[in-house]
C-alpha distance (Angstrom), angle and dihedral (degrees) to the residues before:
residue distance angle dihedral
X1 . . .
X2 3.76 . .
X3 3.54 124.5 .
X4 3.70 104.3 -129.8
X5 3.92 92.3 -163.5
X6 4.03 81.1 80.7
X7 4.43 85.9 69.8
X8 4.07 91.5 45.8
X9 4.33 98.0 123.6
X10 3.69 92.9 -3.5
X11 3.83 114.8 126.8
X12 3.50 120.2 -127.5
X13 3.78 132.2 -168.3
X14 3.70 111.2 -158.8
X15 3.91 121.8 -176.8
X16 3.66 117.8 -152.1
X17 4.01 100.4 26.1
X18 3.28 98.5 155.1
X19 3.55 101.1 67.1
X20 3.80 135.0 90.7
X21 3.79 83.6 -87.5
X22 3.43 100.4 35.3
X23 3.35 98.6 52.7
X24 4.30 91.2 48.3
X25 3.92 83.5 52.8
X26 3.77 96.9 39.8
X27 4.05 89.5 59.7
X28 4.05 94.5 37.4
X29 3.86 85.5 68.8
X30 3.89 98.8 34.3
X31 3.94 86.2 62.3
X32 3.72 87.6 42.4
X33 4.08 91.0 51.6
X34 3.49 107.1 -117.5
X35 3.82 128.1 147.2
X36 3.34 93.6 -112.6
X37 4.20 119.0 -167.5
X38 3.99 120.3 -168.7
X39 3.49 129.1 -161.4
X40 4.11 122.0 -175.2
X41 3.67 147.5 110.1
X42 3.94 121.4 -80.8
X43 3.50 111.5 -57.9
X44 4.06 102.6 -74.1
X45 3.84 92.5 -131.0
X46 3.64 153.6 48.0
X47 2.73 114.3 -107.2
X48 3.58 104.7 12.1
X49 3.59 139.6 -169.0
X50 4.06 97.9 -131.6
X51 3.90 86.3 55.8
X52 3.39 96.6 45.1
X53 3.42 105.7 52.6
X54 3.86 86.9 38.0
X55 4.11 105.4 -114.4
X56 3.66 94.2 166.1
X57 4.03 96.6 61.3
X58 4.55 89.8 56.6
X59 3.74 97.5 45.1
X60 3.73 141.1 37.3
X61 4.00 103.6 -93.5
X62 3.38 121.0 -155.7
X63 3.58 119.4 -168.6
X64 4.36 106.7 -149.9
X65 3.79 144.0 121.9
X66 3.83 116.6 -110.4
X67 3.49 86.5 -133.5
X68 4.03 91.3 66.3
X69 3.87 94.4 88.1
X70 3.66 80.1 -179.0
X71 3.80 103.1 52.7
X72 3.86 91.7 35.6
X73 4.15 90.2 52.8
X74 4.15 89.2 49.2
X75 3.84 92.7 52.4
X76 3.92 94.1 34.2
X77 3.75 89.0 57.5
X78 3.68 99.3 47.4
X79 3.97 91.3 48.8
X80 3.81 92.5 55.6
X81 3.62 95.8 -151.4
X82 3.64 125.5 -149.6
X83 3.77 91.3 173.5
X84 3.49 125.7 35.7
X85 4.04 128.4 -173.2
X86 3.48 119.1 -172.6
X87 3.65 124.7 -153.3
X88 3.37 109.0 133.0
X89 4.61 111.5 134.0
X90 3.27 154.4 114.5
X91 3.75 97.5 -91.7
X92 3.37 109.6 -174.3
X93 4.18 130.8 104.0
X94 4.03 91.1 -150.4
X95 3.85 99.9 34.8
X96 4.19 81.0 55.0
X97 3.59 90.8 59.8
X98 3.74 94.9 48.3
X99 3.53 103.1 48.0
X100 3.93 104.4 17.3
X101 4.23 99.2 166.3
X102 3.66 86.0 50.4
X103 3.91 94.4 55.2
X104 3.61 93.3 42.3
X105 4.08 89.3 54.2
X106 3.35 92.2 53.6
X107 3.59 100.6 37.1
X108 3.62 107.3 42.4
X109 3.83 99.3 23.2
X110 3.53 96.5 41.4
X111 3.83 83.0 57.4
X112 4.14 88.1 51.8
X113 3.77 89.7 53.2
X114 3.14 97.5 42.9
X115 3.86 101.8 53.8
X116 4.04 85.7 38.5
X117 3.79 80.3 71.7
X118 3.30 101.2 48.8
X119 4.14 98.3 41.8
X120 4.17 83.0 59.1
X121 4.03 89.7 44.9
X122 3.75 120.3 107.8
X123 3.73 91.4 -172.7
X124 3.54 109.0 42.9
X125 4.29 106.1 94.8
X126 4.30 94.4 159.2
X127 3.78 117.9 50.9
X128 3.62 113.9 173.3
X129 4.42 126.2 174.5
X130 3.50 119.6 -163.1
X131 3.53 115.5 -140.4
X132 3.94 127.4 156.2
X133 3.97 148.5 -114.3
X134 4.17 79.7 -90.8
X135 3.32 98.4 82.3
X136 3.95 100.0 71.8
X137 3.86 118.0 91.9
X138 4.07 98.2 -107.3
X139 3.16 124.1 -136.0
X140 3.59 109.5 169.7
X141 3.69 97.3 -106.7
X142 3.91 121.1 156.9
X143 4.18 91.0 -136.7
X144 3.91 127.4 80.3
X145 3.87 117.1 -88.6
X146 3.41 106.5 -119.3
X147 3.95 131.7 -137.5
X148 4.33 86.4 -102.4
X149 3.31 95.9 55.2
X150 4.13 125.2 115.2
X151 3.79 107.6 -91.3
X152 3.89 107.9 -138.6
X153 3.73 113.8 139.9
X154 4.05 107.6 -166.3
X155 3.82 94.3 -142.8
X156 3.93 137.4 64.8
X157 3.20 85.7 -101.4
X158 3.53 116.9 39.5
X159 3.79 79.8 35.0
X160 3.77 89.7 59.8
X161 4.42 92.8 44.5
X162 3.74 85.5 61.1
X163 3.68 90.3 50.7
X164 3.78 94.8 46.0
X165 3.62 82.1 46.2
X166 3.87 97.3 52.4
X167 4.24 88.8 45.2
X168 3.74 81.5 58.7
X169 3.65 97.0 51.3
X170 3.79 92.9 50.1
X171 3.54 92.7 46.4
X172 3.49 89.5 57.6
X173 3.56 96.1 48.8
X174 3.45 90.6 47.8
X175 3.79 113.6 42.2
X176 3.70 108.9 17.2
X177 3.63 107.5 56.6
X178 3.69 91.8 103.3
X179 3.98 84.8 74.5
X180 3.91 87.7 -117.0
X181 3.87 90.2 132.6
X182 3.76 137.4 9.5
X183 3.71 112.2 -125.4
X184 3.74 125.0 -167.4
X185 3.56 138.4 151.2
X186 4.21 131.1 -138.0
X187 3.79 131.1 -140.1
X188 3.51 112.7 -156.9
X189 4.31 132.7 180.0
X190 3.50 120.0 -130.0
X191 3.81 106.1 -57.9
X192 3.95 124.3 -139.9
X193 4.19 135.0 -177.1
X194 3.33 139.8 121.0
X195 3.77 115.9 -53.3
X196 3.83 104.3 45.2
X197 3.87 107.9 128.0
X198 4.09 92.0 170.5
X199 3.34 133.0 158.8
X200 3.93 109.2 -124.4
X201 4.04 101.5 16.4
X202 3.40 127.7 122.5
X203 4.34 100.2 -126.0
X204 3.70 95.6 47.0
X205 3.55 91.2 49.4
X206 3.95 80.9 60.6
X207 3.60 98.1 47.3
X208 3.75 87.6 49.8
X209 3.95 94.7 50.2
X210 3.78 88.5 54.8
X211 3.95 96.2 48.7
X212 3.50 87.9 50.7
X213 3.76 96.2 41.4
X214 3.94 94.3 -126.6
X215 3.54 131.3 112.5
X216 3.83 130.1 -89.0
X217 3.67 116.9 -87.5
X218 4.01 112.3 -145.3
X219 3.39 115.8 -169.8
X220 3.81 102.5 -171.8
X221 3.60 112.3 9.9
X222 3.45 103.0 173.4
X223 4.09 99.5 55.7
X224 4.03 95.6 112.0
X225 3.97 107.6 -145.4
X226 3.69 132.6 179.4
X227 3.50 108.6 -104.4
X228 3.86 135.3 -162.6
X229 3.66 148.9 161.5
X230 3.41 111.1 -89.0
X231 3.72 87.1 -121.5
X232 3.43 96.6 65.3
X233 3.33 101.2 62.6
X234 4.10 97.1 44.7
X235 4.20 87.1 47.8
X236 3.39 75.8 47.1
X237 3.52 97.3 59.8
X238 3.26 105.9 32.4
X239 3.65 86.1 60.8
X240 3.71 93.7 60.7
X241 3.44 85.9 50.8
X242 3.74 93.4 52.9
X243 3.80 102.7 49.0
X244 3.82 92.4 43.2
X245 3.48 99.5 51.9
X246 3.70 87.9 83.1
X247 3.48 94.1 17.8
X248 3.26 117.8 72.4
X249 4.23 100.4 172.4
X250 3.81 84.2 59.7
X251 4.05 93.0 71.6
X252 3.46 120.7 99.7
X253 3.96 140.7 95.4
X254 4.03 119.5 -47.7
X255 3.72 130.0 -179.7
X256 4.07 112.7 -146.1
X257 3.38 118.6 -166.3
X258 3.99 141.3 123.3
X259 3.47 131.6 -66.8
X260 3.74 115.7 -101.3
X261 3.23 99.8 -90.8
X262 3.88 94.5 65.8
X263 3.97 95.8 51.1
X264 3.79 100.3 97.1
X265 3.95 137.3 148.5
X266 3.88 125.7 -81.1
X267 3.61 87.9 -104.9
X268 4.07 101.5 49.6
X269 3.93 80.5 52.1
X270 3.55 90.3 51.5
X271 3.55 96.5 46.6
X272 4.07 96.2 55.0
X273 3.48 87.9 48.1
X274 3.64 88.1 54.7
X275 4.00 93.3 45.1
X276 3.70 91.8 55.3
X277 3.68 96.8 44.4
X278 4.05 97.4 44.3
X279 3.85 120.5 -151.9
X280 3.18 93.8 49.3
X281 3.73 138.1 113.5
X282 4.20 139.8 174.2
X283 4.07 126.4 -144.9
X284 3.75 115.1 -151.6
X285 3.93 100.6 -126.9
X286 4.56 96.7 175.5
X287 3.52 107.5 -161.2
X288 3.42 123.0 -170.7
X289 4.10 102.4 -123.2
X290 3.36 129.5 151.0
X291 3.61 116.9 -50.8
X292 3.46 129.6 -69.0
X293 3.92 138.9 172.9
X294 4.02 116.2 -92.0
X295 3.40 99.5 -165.6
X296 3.68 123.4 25.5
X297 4.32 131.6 148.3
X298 3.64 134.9 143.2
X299 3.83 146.9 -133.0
X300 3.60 117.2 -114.4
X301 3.67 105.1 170.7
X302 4.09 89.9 109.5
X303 3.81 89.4 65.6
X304 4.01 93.9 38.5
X305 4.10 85.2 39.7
X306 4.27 91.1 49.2
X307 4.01 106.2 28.7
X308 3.76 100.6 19.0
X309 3.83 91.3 -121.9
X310 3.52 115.3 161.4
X311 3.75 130.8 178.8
X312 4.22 108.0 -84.3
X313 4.48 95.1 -161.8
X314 3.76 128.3 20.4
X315 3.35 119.4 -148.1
X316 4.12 108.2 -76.0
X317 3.73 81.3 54.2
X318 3.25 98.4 45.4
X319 4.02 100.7 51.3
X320 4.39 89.4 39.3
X321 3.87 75.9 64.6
X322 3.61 92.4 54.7
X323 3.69 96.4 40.1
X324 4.18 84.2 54.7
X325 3.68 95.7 44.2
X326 4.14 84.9 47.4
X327 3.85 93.5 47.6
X328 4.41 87.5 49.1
X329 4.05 83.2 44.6
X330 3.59 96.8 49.0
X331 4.05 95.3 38.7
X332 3.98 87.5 59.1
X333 4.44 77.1 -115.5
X334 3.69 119.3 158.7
X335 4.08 99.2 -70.8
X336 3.99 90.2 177.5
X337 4.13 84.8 58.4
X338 3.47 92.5 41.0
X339 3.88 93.4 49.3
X340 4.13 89.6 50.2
X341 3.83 97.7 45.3
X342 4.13 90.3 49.2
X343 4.09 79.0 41.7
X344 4.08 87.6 60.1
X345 3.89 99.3 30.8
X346 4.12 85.3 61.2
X347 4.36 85.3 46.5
X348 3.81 93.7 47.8
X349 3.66 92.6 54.3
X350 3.61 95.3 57.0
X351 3.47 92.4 50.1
């Protein structure tokens, strides 16, 4: 586990803060007591969690598209980042197909400007891009993808992770050699926790069904995925960030996701969530959309083998969390309370 006393004072740029992840992150290091700068779009949903738990009042917001290199440099250089997390994208498999230039902007040259910032920086010493399990060429095996393997997503989108990924590794190569700034890249599975209001994921989709009183609609419950917490994979991160800083052998590319016993189908997922909540139930309506892998997980052992990072909730745990947060949610409770005790019940584990 990361000691978050290391991000007390430090700046951090993050990209993408107001989303699902960005706003999980964005509180992580208020509580730790970091100056904390975000740069994104409007929040992408309505509601969403960064508004509701009221991001923009603890850091300095910045409202901006990562494909304004000119906007992004101006707030980059009054932030004077020493840590920088990039997760601003277009995340979605089906919003890819539908507008594919727009996803590759945002992806791949949002990745450009973003690293153009940081190779002029004489602050920044841990660079880290989030990316996703996506970005690997898939072929449908029943093992983990490991970091060495070909990255080829099929899709706009995982298509344009790989390339984000690839601008990375050049930059890399070709800038920070001089040890200036660690650079390093994370894989994650599909993430879930209380908050996510998405179009075209799996635990929204649940939260919806029970607002509406109807029951969930699962569209391809037998595509097995690797997922996670969303606080694993932002502890996750930040302690890449952490041991890099002064590190600078430690950068590289890492995949974080569960252990096998936590990649499951669609509709396993579904049906825990349903256990937990009670009086509920899902339908399996396939459809026959646009493409999307069946059977995808990943090997973590570099990131367990190099930081000692190990996976803090499997899944049960993980989606009784999300049935809590949903129930606070739902009640009109206290979701910024709710968000900080799940926050320390994750930290206590690890300790």
């Amino acid at each position: 586990m990361v000691d978050l006393g290391f991000f007390k004072g430090k700046n951090i740029f993050i990209t993408g803060h107001t989303g699902f992840k960005g706003a999980w992150l964005s509180r992580i290091l208020i509580n730790a007591g970091a100056n904390v700068t975000g740069y994104s779009l409007p929040a992408p949903t309505n509601p969403s969690l960064f508004e509701l738990v009221d991001i923009s009042n603890h850091i300095h917001h910045i409202i901006g598209d990562i494909r304004d290199k000119e906007a992004l440099q101006d707030a980059f250089d009054s932030s004077q980042p020493e840590i920088v997390l990039h997760l601003a994208a277009q995340p979605l498999v089906r919003e890819g197909y539908i507008n594919p230039v727009y996803t590759y902007e945002t992806n791949v040259m949002g990745t450009v400007n973003i690293l153009e910032c940081a190779r002029h920086s004489d602050t920044v010493k841990s660079f880290l891009n989030v990316t996703t399990d996506k970005v690997y060429k898939n072929n449908e095996w029943e093992w983990g993808y490991r970091e060495n393997e070909p990255l080829d997503g099929f899709d706009p989108y995982s298509n344009s992770k790989s390339c984000s990924e690839l601008v990375t590794h050049s930059y890399k190569s070709s800038y920070f050699t001089d040890g200036h700034a660690s650079i390093s890249t994370a894989r994650a599975g599909n993430v879930i926790g209380g908050g996510d209001f998405a179009e075209d994921r799996i635990i929204p989709d649940c939260v919806r069904a029970i607002e509406m009183g109807k029951n969930v609609i699962v569209r391809n419950p037998f595509s097995t995925r690797p997922y996670q917490h969303v606080l694993e994979p932002l502890f996750a991160y930040l302690l890449i960030c952490a041991k890099q800083y002064d590190n600078k052998s430690l950068s590289g590319w890492y995949n974080v996701g569960p252990d096998d016993c936590d990649c499951l189908t669609t509709g396993e997922l579904v049906s825990l969530f349903c256990k937990y909540w009670g009086d509920l139930n899902w339908i399996d309506e396939s459809d026959n959309g646009p493409h999307e892998a069946n059977f995808l997980k990943l090997d973590s052992s570099k990131i367990k083998n190099t930081f000692g990072w190990k996976s803090q909730w499997h899944i049960e745990e993980a989606v009784q969390k999300i049935v809590e947060w949903t129930r606070v949610y739902l009640g009109k409770g206290n979701i910024t309370e709710e968000m900080d005790y799940q926050i320390e019940a994750f930290i206590n584990v690890g300790r």
